[in-house]
C-alpha positions in Angstrom: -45.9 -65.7 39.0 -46.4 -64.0 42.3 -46.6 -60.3 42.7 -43.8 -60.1 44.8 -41.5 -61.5 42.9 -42.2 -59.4 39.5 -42.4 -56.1 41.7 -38.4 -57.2 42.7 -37.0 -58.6 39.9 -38.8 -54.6 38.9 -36.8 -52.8 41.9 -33.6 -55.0 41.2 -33.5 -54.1 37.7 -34.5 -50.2 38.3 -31.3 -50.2 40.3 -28.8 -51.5 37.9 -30.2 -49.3 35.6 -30.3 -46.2 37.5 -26.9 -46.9 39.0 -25.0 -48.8 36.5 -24.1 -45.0 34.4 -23.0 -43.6 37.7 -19.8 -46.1 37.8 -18.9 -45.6 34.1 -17.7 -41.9 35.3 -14.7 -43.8 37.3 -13.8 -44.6 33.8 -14.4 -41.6 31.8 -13.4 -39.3 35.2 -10.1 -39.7 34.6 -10.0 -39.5 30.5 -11.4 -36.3 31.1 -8.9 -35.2 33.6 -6.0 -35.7 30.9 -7.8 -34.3 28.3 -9.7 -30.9 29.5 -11.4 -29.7 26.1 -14.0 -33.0 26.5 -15.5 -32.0 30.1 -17.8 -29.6 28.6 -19.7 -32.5 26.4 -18.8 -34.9 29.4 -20.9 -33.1 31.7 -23.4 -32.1 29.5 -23.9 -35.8 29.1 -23.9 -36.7 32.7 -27.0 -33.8 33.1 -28.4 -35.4 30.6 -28.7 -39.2 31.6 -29.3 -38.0 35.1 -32.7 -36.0 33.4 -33.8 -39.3 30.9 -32.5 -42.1 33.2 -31.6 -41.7 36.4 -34.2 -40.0 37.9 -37.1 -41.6 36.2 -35.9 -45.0 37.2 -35.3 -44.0 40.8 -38.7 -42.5 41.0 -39.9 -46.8 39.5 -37.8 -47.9 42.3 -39.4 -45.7 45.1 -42.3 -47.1 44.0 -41.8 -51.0 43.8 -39.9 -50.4 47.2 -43.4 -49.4 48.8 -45.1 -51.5 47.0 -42.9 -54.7 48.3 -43.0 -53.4 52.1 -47.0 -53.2 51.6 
Protein backbone atom coordinates (compact mmCIF):
# COMPACT_ATOMS: atom_id res chain seq x y z
CA UNK A 1 0.00 0.00 0.00
CA UNK A 2 1.34 3.42 -0.68
CA UNK A 3 2.62 5.64 2.08
CA UNK A 4 0.24 8.25 1.42
CA UNK A 5 -2.55 6.50 1.82
CA UNK A 6 -1.68 4.76 5.35
CA UNK A 7 -0.37 8.26 6.65
CA UNK A 8 -4.37 9.53 5.78
CA UNK A 9 -6.37 6.83 6.57
CA UNK A 10 -3.72 7.70 10.06
CA UNK A 11 -4.77 11.63 10.05
CA UNK A 12 -8.46 10.68 9.19
CA UNK A 13 -8.82 8.43 11.93
CA UNK A 14 -6.66 10.74 14.58
CA UNK A 15 -9.47 13.21 13.89
CA UNK A 16 -12.51 11.18 14.62
CA UNK A 17 -10.90 10.13 17.50
CA UNK A 18 -9.63 13.38 18.86
CA UNK A 19 -12.91 15.08 17.88
CA UNK A 20 -15.50 12.57 18.16
CA UNK A 21 -15.62 13.06 22.56
CA UNK A 22 -15.85 16.80 21.93
CA UNK A 23 -19.57 16.42 20.37
CA UNK A 24 -20.79 13.95 23.08
CA UNK A 25 -20.77 17.25 25.52
CA UNK A 26 -23.85 18.57 23.31
CA UNK A 27 -25.41 15.53 24.83
CA UNK A 28 -24.23 15.44 28.28
CA UNK A 29 -24.10 19.60 28.30
CA UNK A 30 -27.47 19.76 28.84
CA UNK A 31 -28.03 16.61 31.45
CA UNK A 32 -25.72 18.46 33.38
CA UNK A 33 -27.54 21.73 33.22
CA UNK A 34 -30.72 20.03 34.81
CA UNK A 35 -28.93 18.20 37.19
CA UNK A 36 -26.05 20.54 38.86
CA UNK A 37 -24.51 18.03 41.57
CA UNK A 38 -22.89 15.85 38.34
CA UNK A 39 -20.77 18.91 36.81
CA UNK A 40 -18.05 18.41 39.25
CA UNK A 41 -17.36 14.55 37.87
CA UNK A 42 -18.47 15.95 34.30
CA UNK A 43 -15.73 18.18 34.08
CA UNK A 44 -13.35 16.37 35.82
CA UNK A 45 -13.92 13.84 33.04
CA UNK A 46 -13.76 16.30 30.26
CA UNK A 47 -9.89 17.34 31.74
CA UNK A 48 -9.35 14.09 31.76
CA UNK A 49 -9.95 12.82 28.08
CA UNK A 50 -8.62 16.09 26.98
CA UNK A 51 -5.02 14.98 29.00
CA UNK A 52 -5.24 10.91 27.64
CA UNK A 53 -6.95 11.60 24.30
CA UNK A 54 -7.34 14.55 22.84
CA UNK A 55 -4.16 15.93 22.91
CA UNK A 56 -2.07 13.02 22.18
CA UNK A 57 -3.99 12.30 19.09
CA UNK A 58 -3.87 15.87 17.94
CA UNK A 59 -0.25 15.93 18.43
CA UNK A 60 -0.44 12.13 15.72
CA UNK A 61 -2.38 14.36 13.53
CA UNK A 62 0.11 17.36 13.35
CA UNK A 63 2.33 15.01 12.48
CA UNK A 64 0.73 12.86 9.53
CA UNK A 65 -0.50 16.40 8.31
CA UNK A 66 3.35 17.20 7.63
CA UNK A 67 4.18 14.27 6.80
CA UNK A 68 1.34 14.15 3.74
CA UNK A 69 2.25 17.82 2.59
CA UNK A 70 6.09 16.54 2.41
Amino acid sequence: MDLFLILLFLHALGAIIAFGPGFASMVVGPMVAKEPQYANFYARTQIATARAIITPVSISMAVTGVALIV
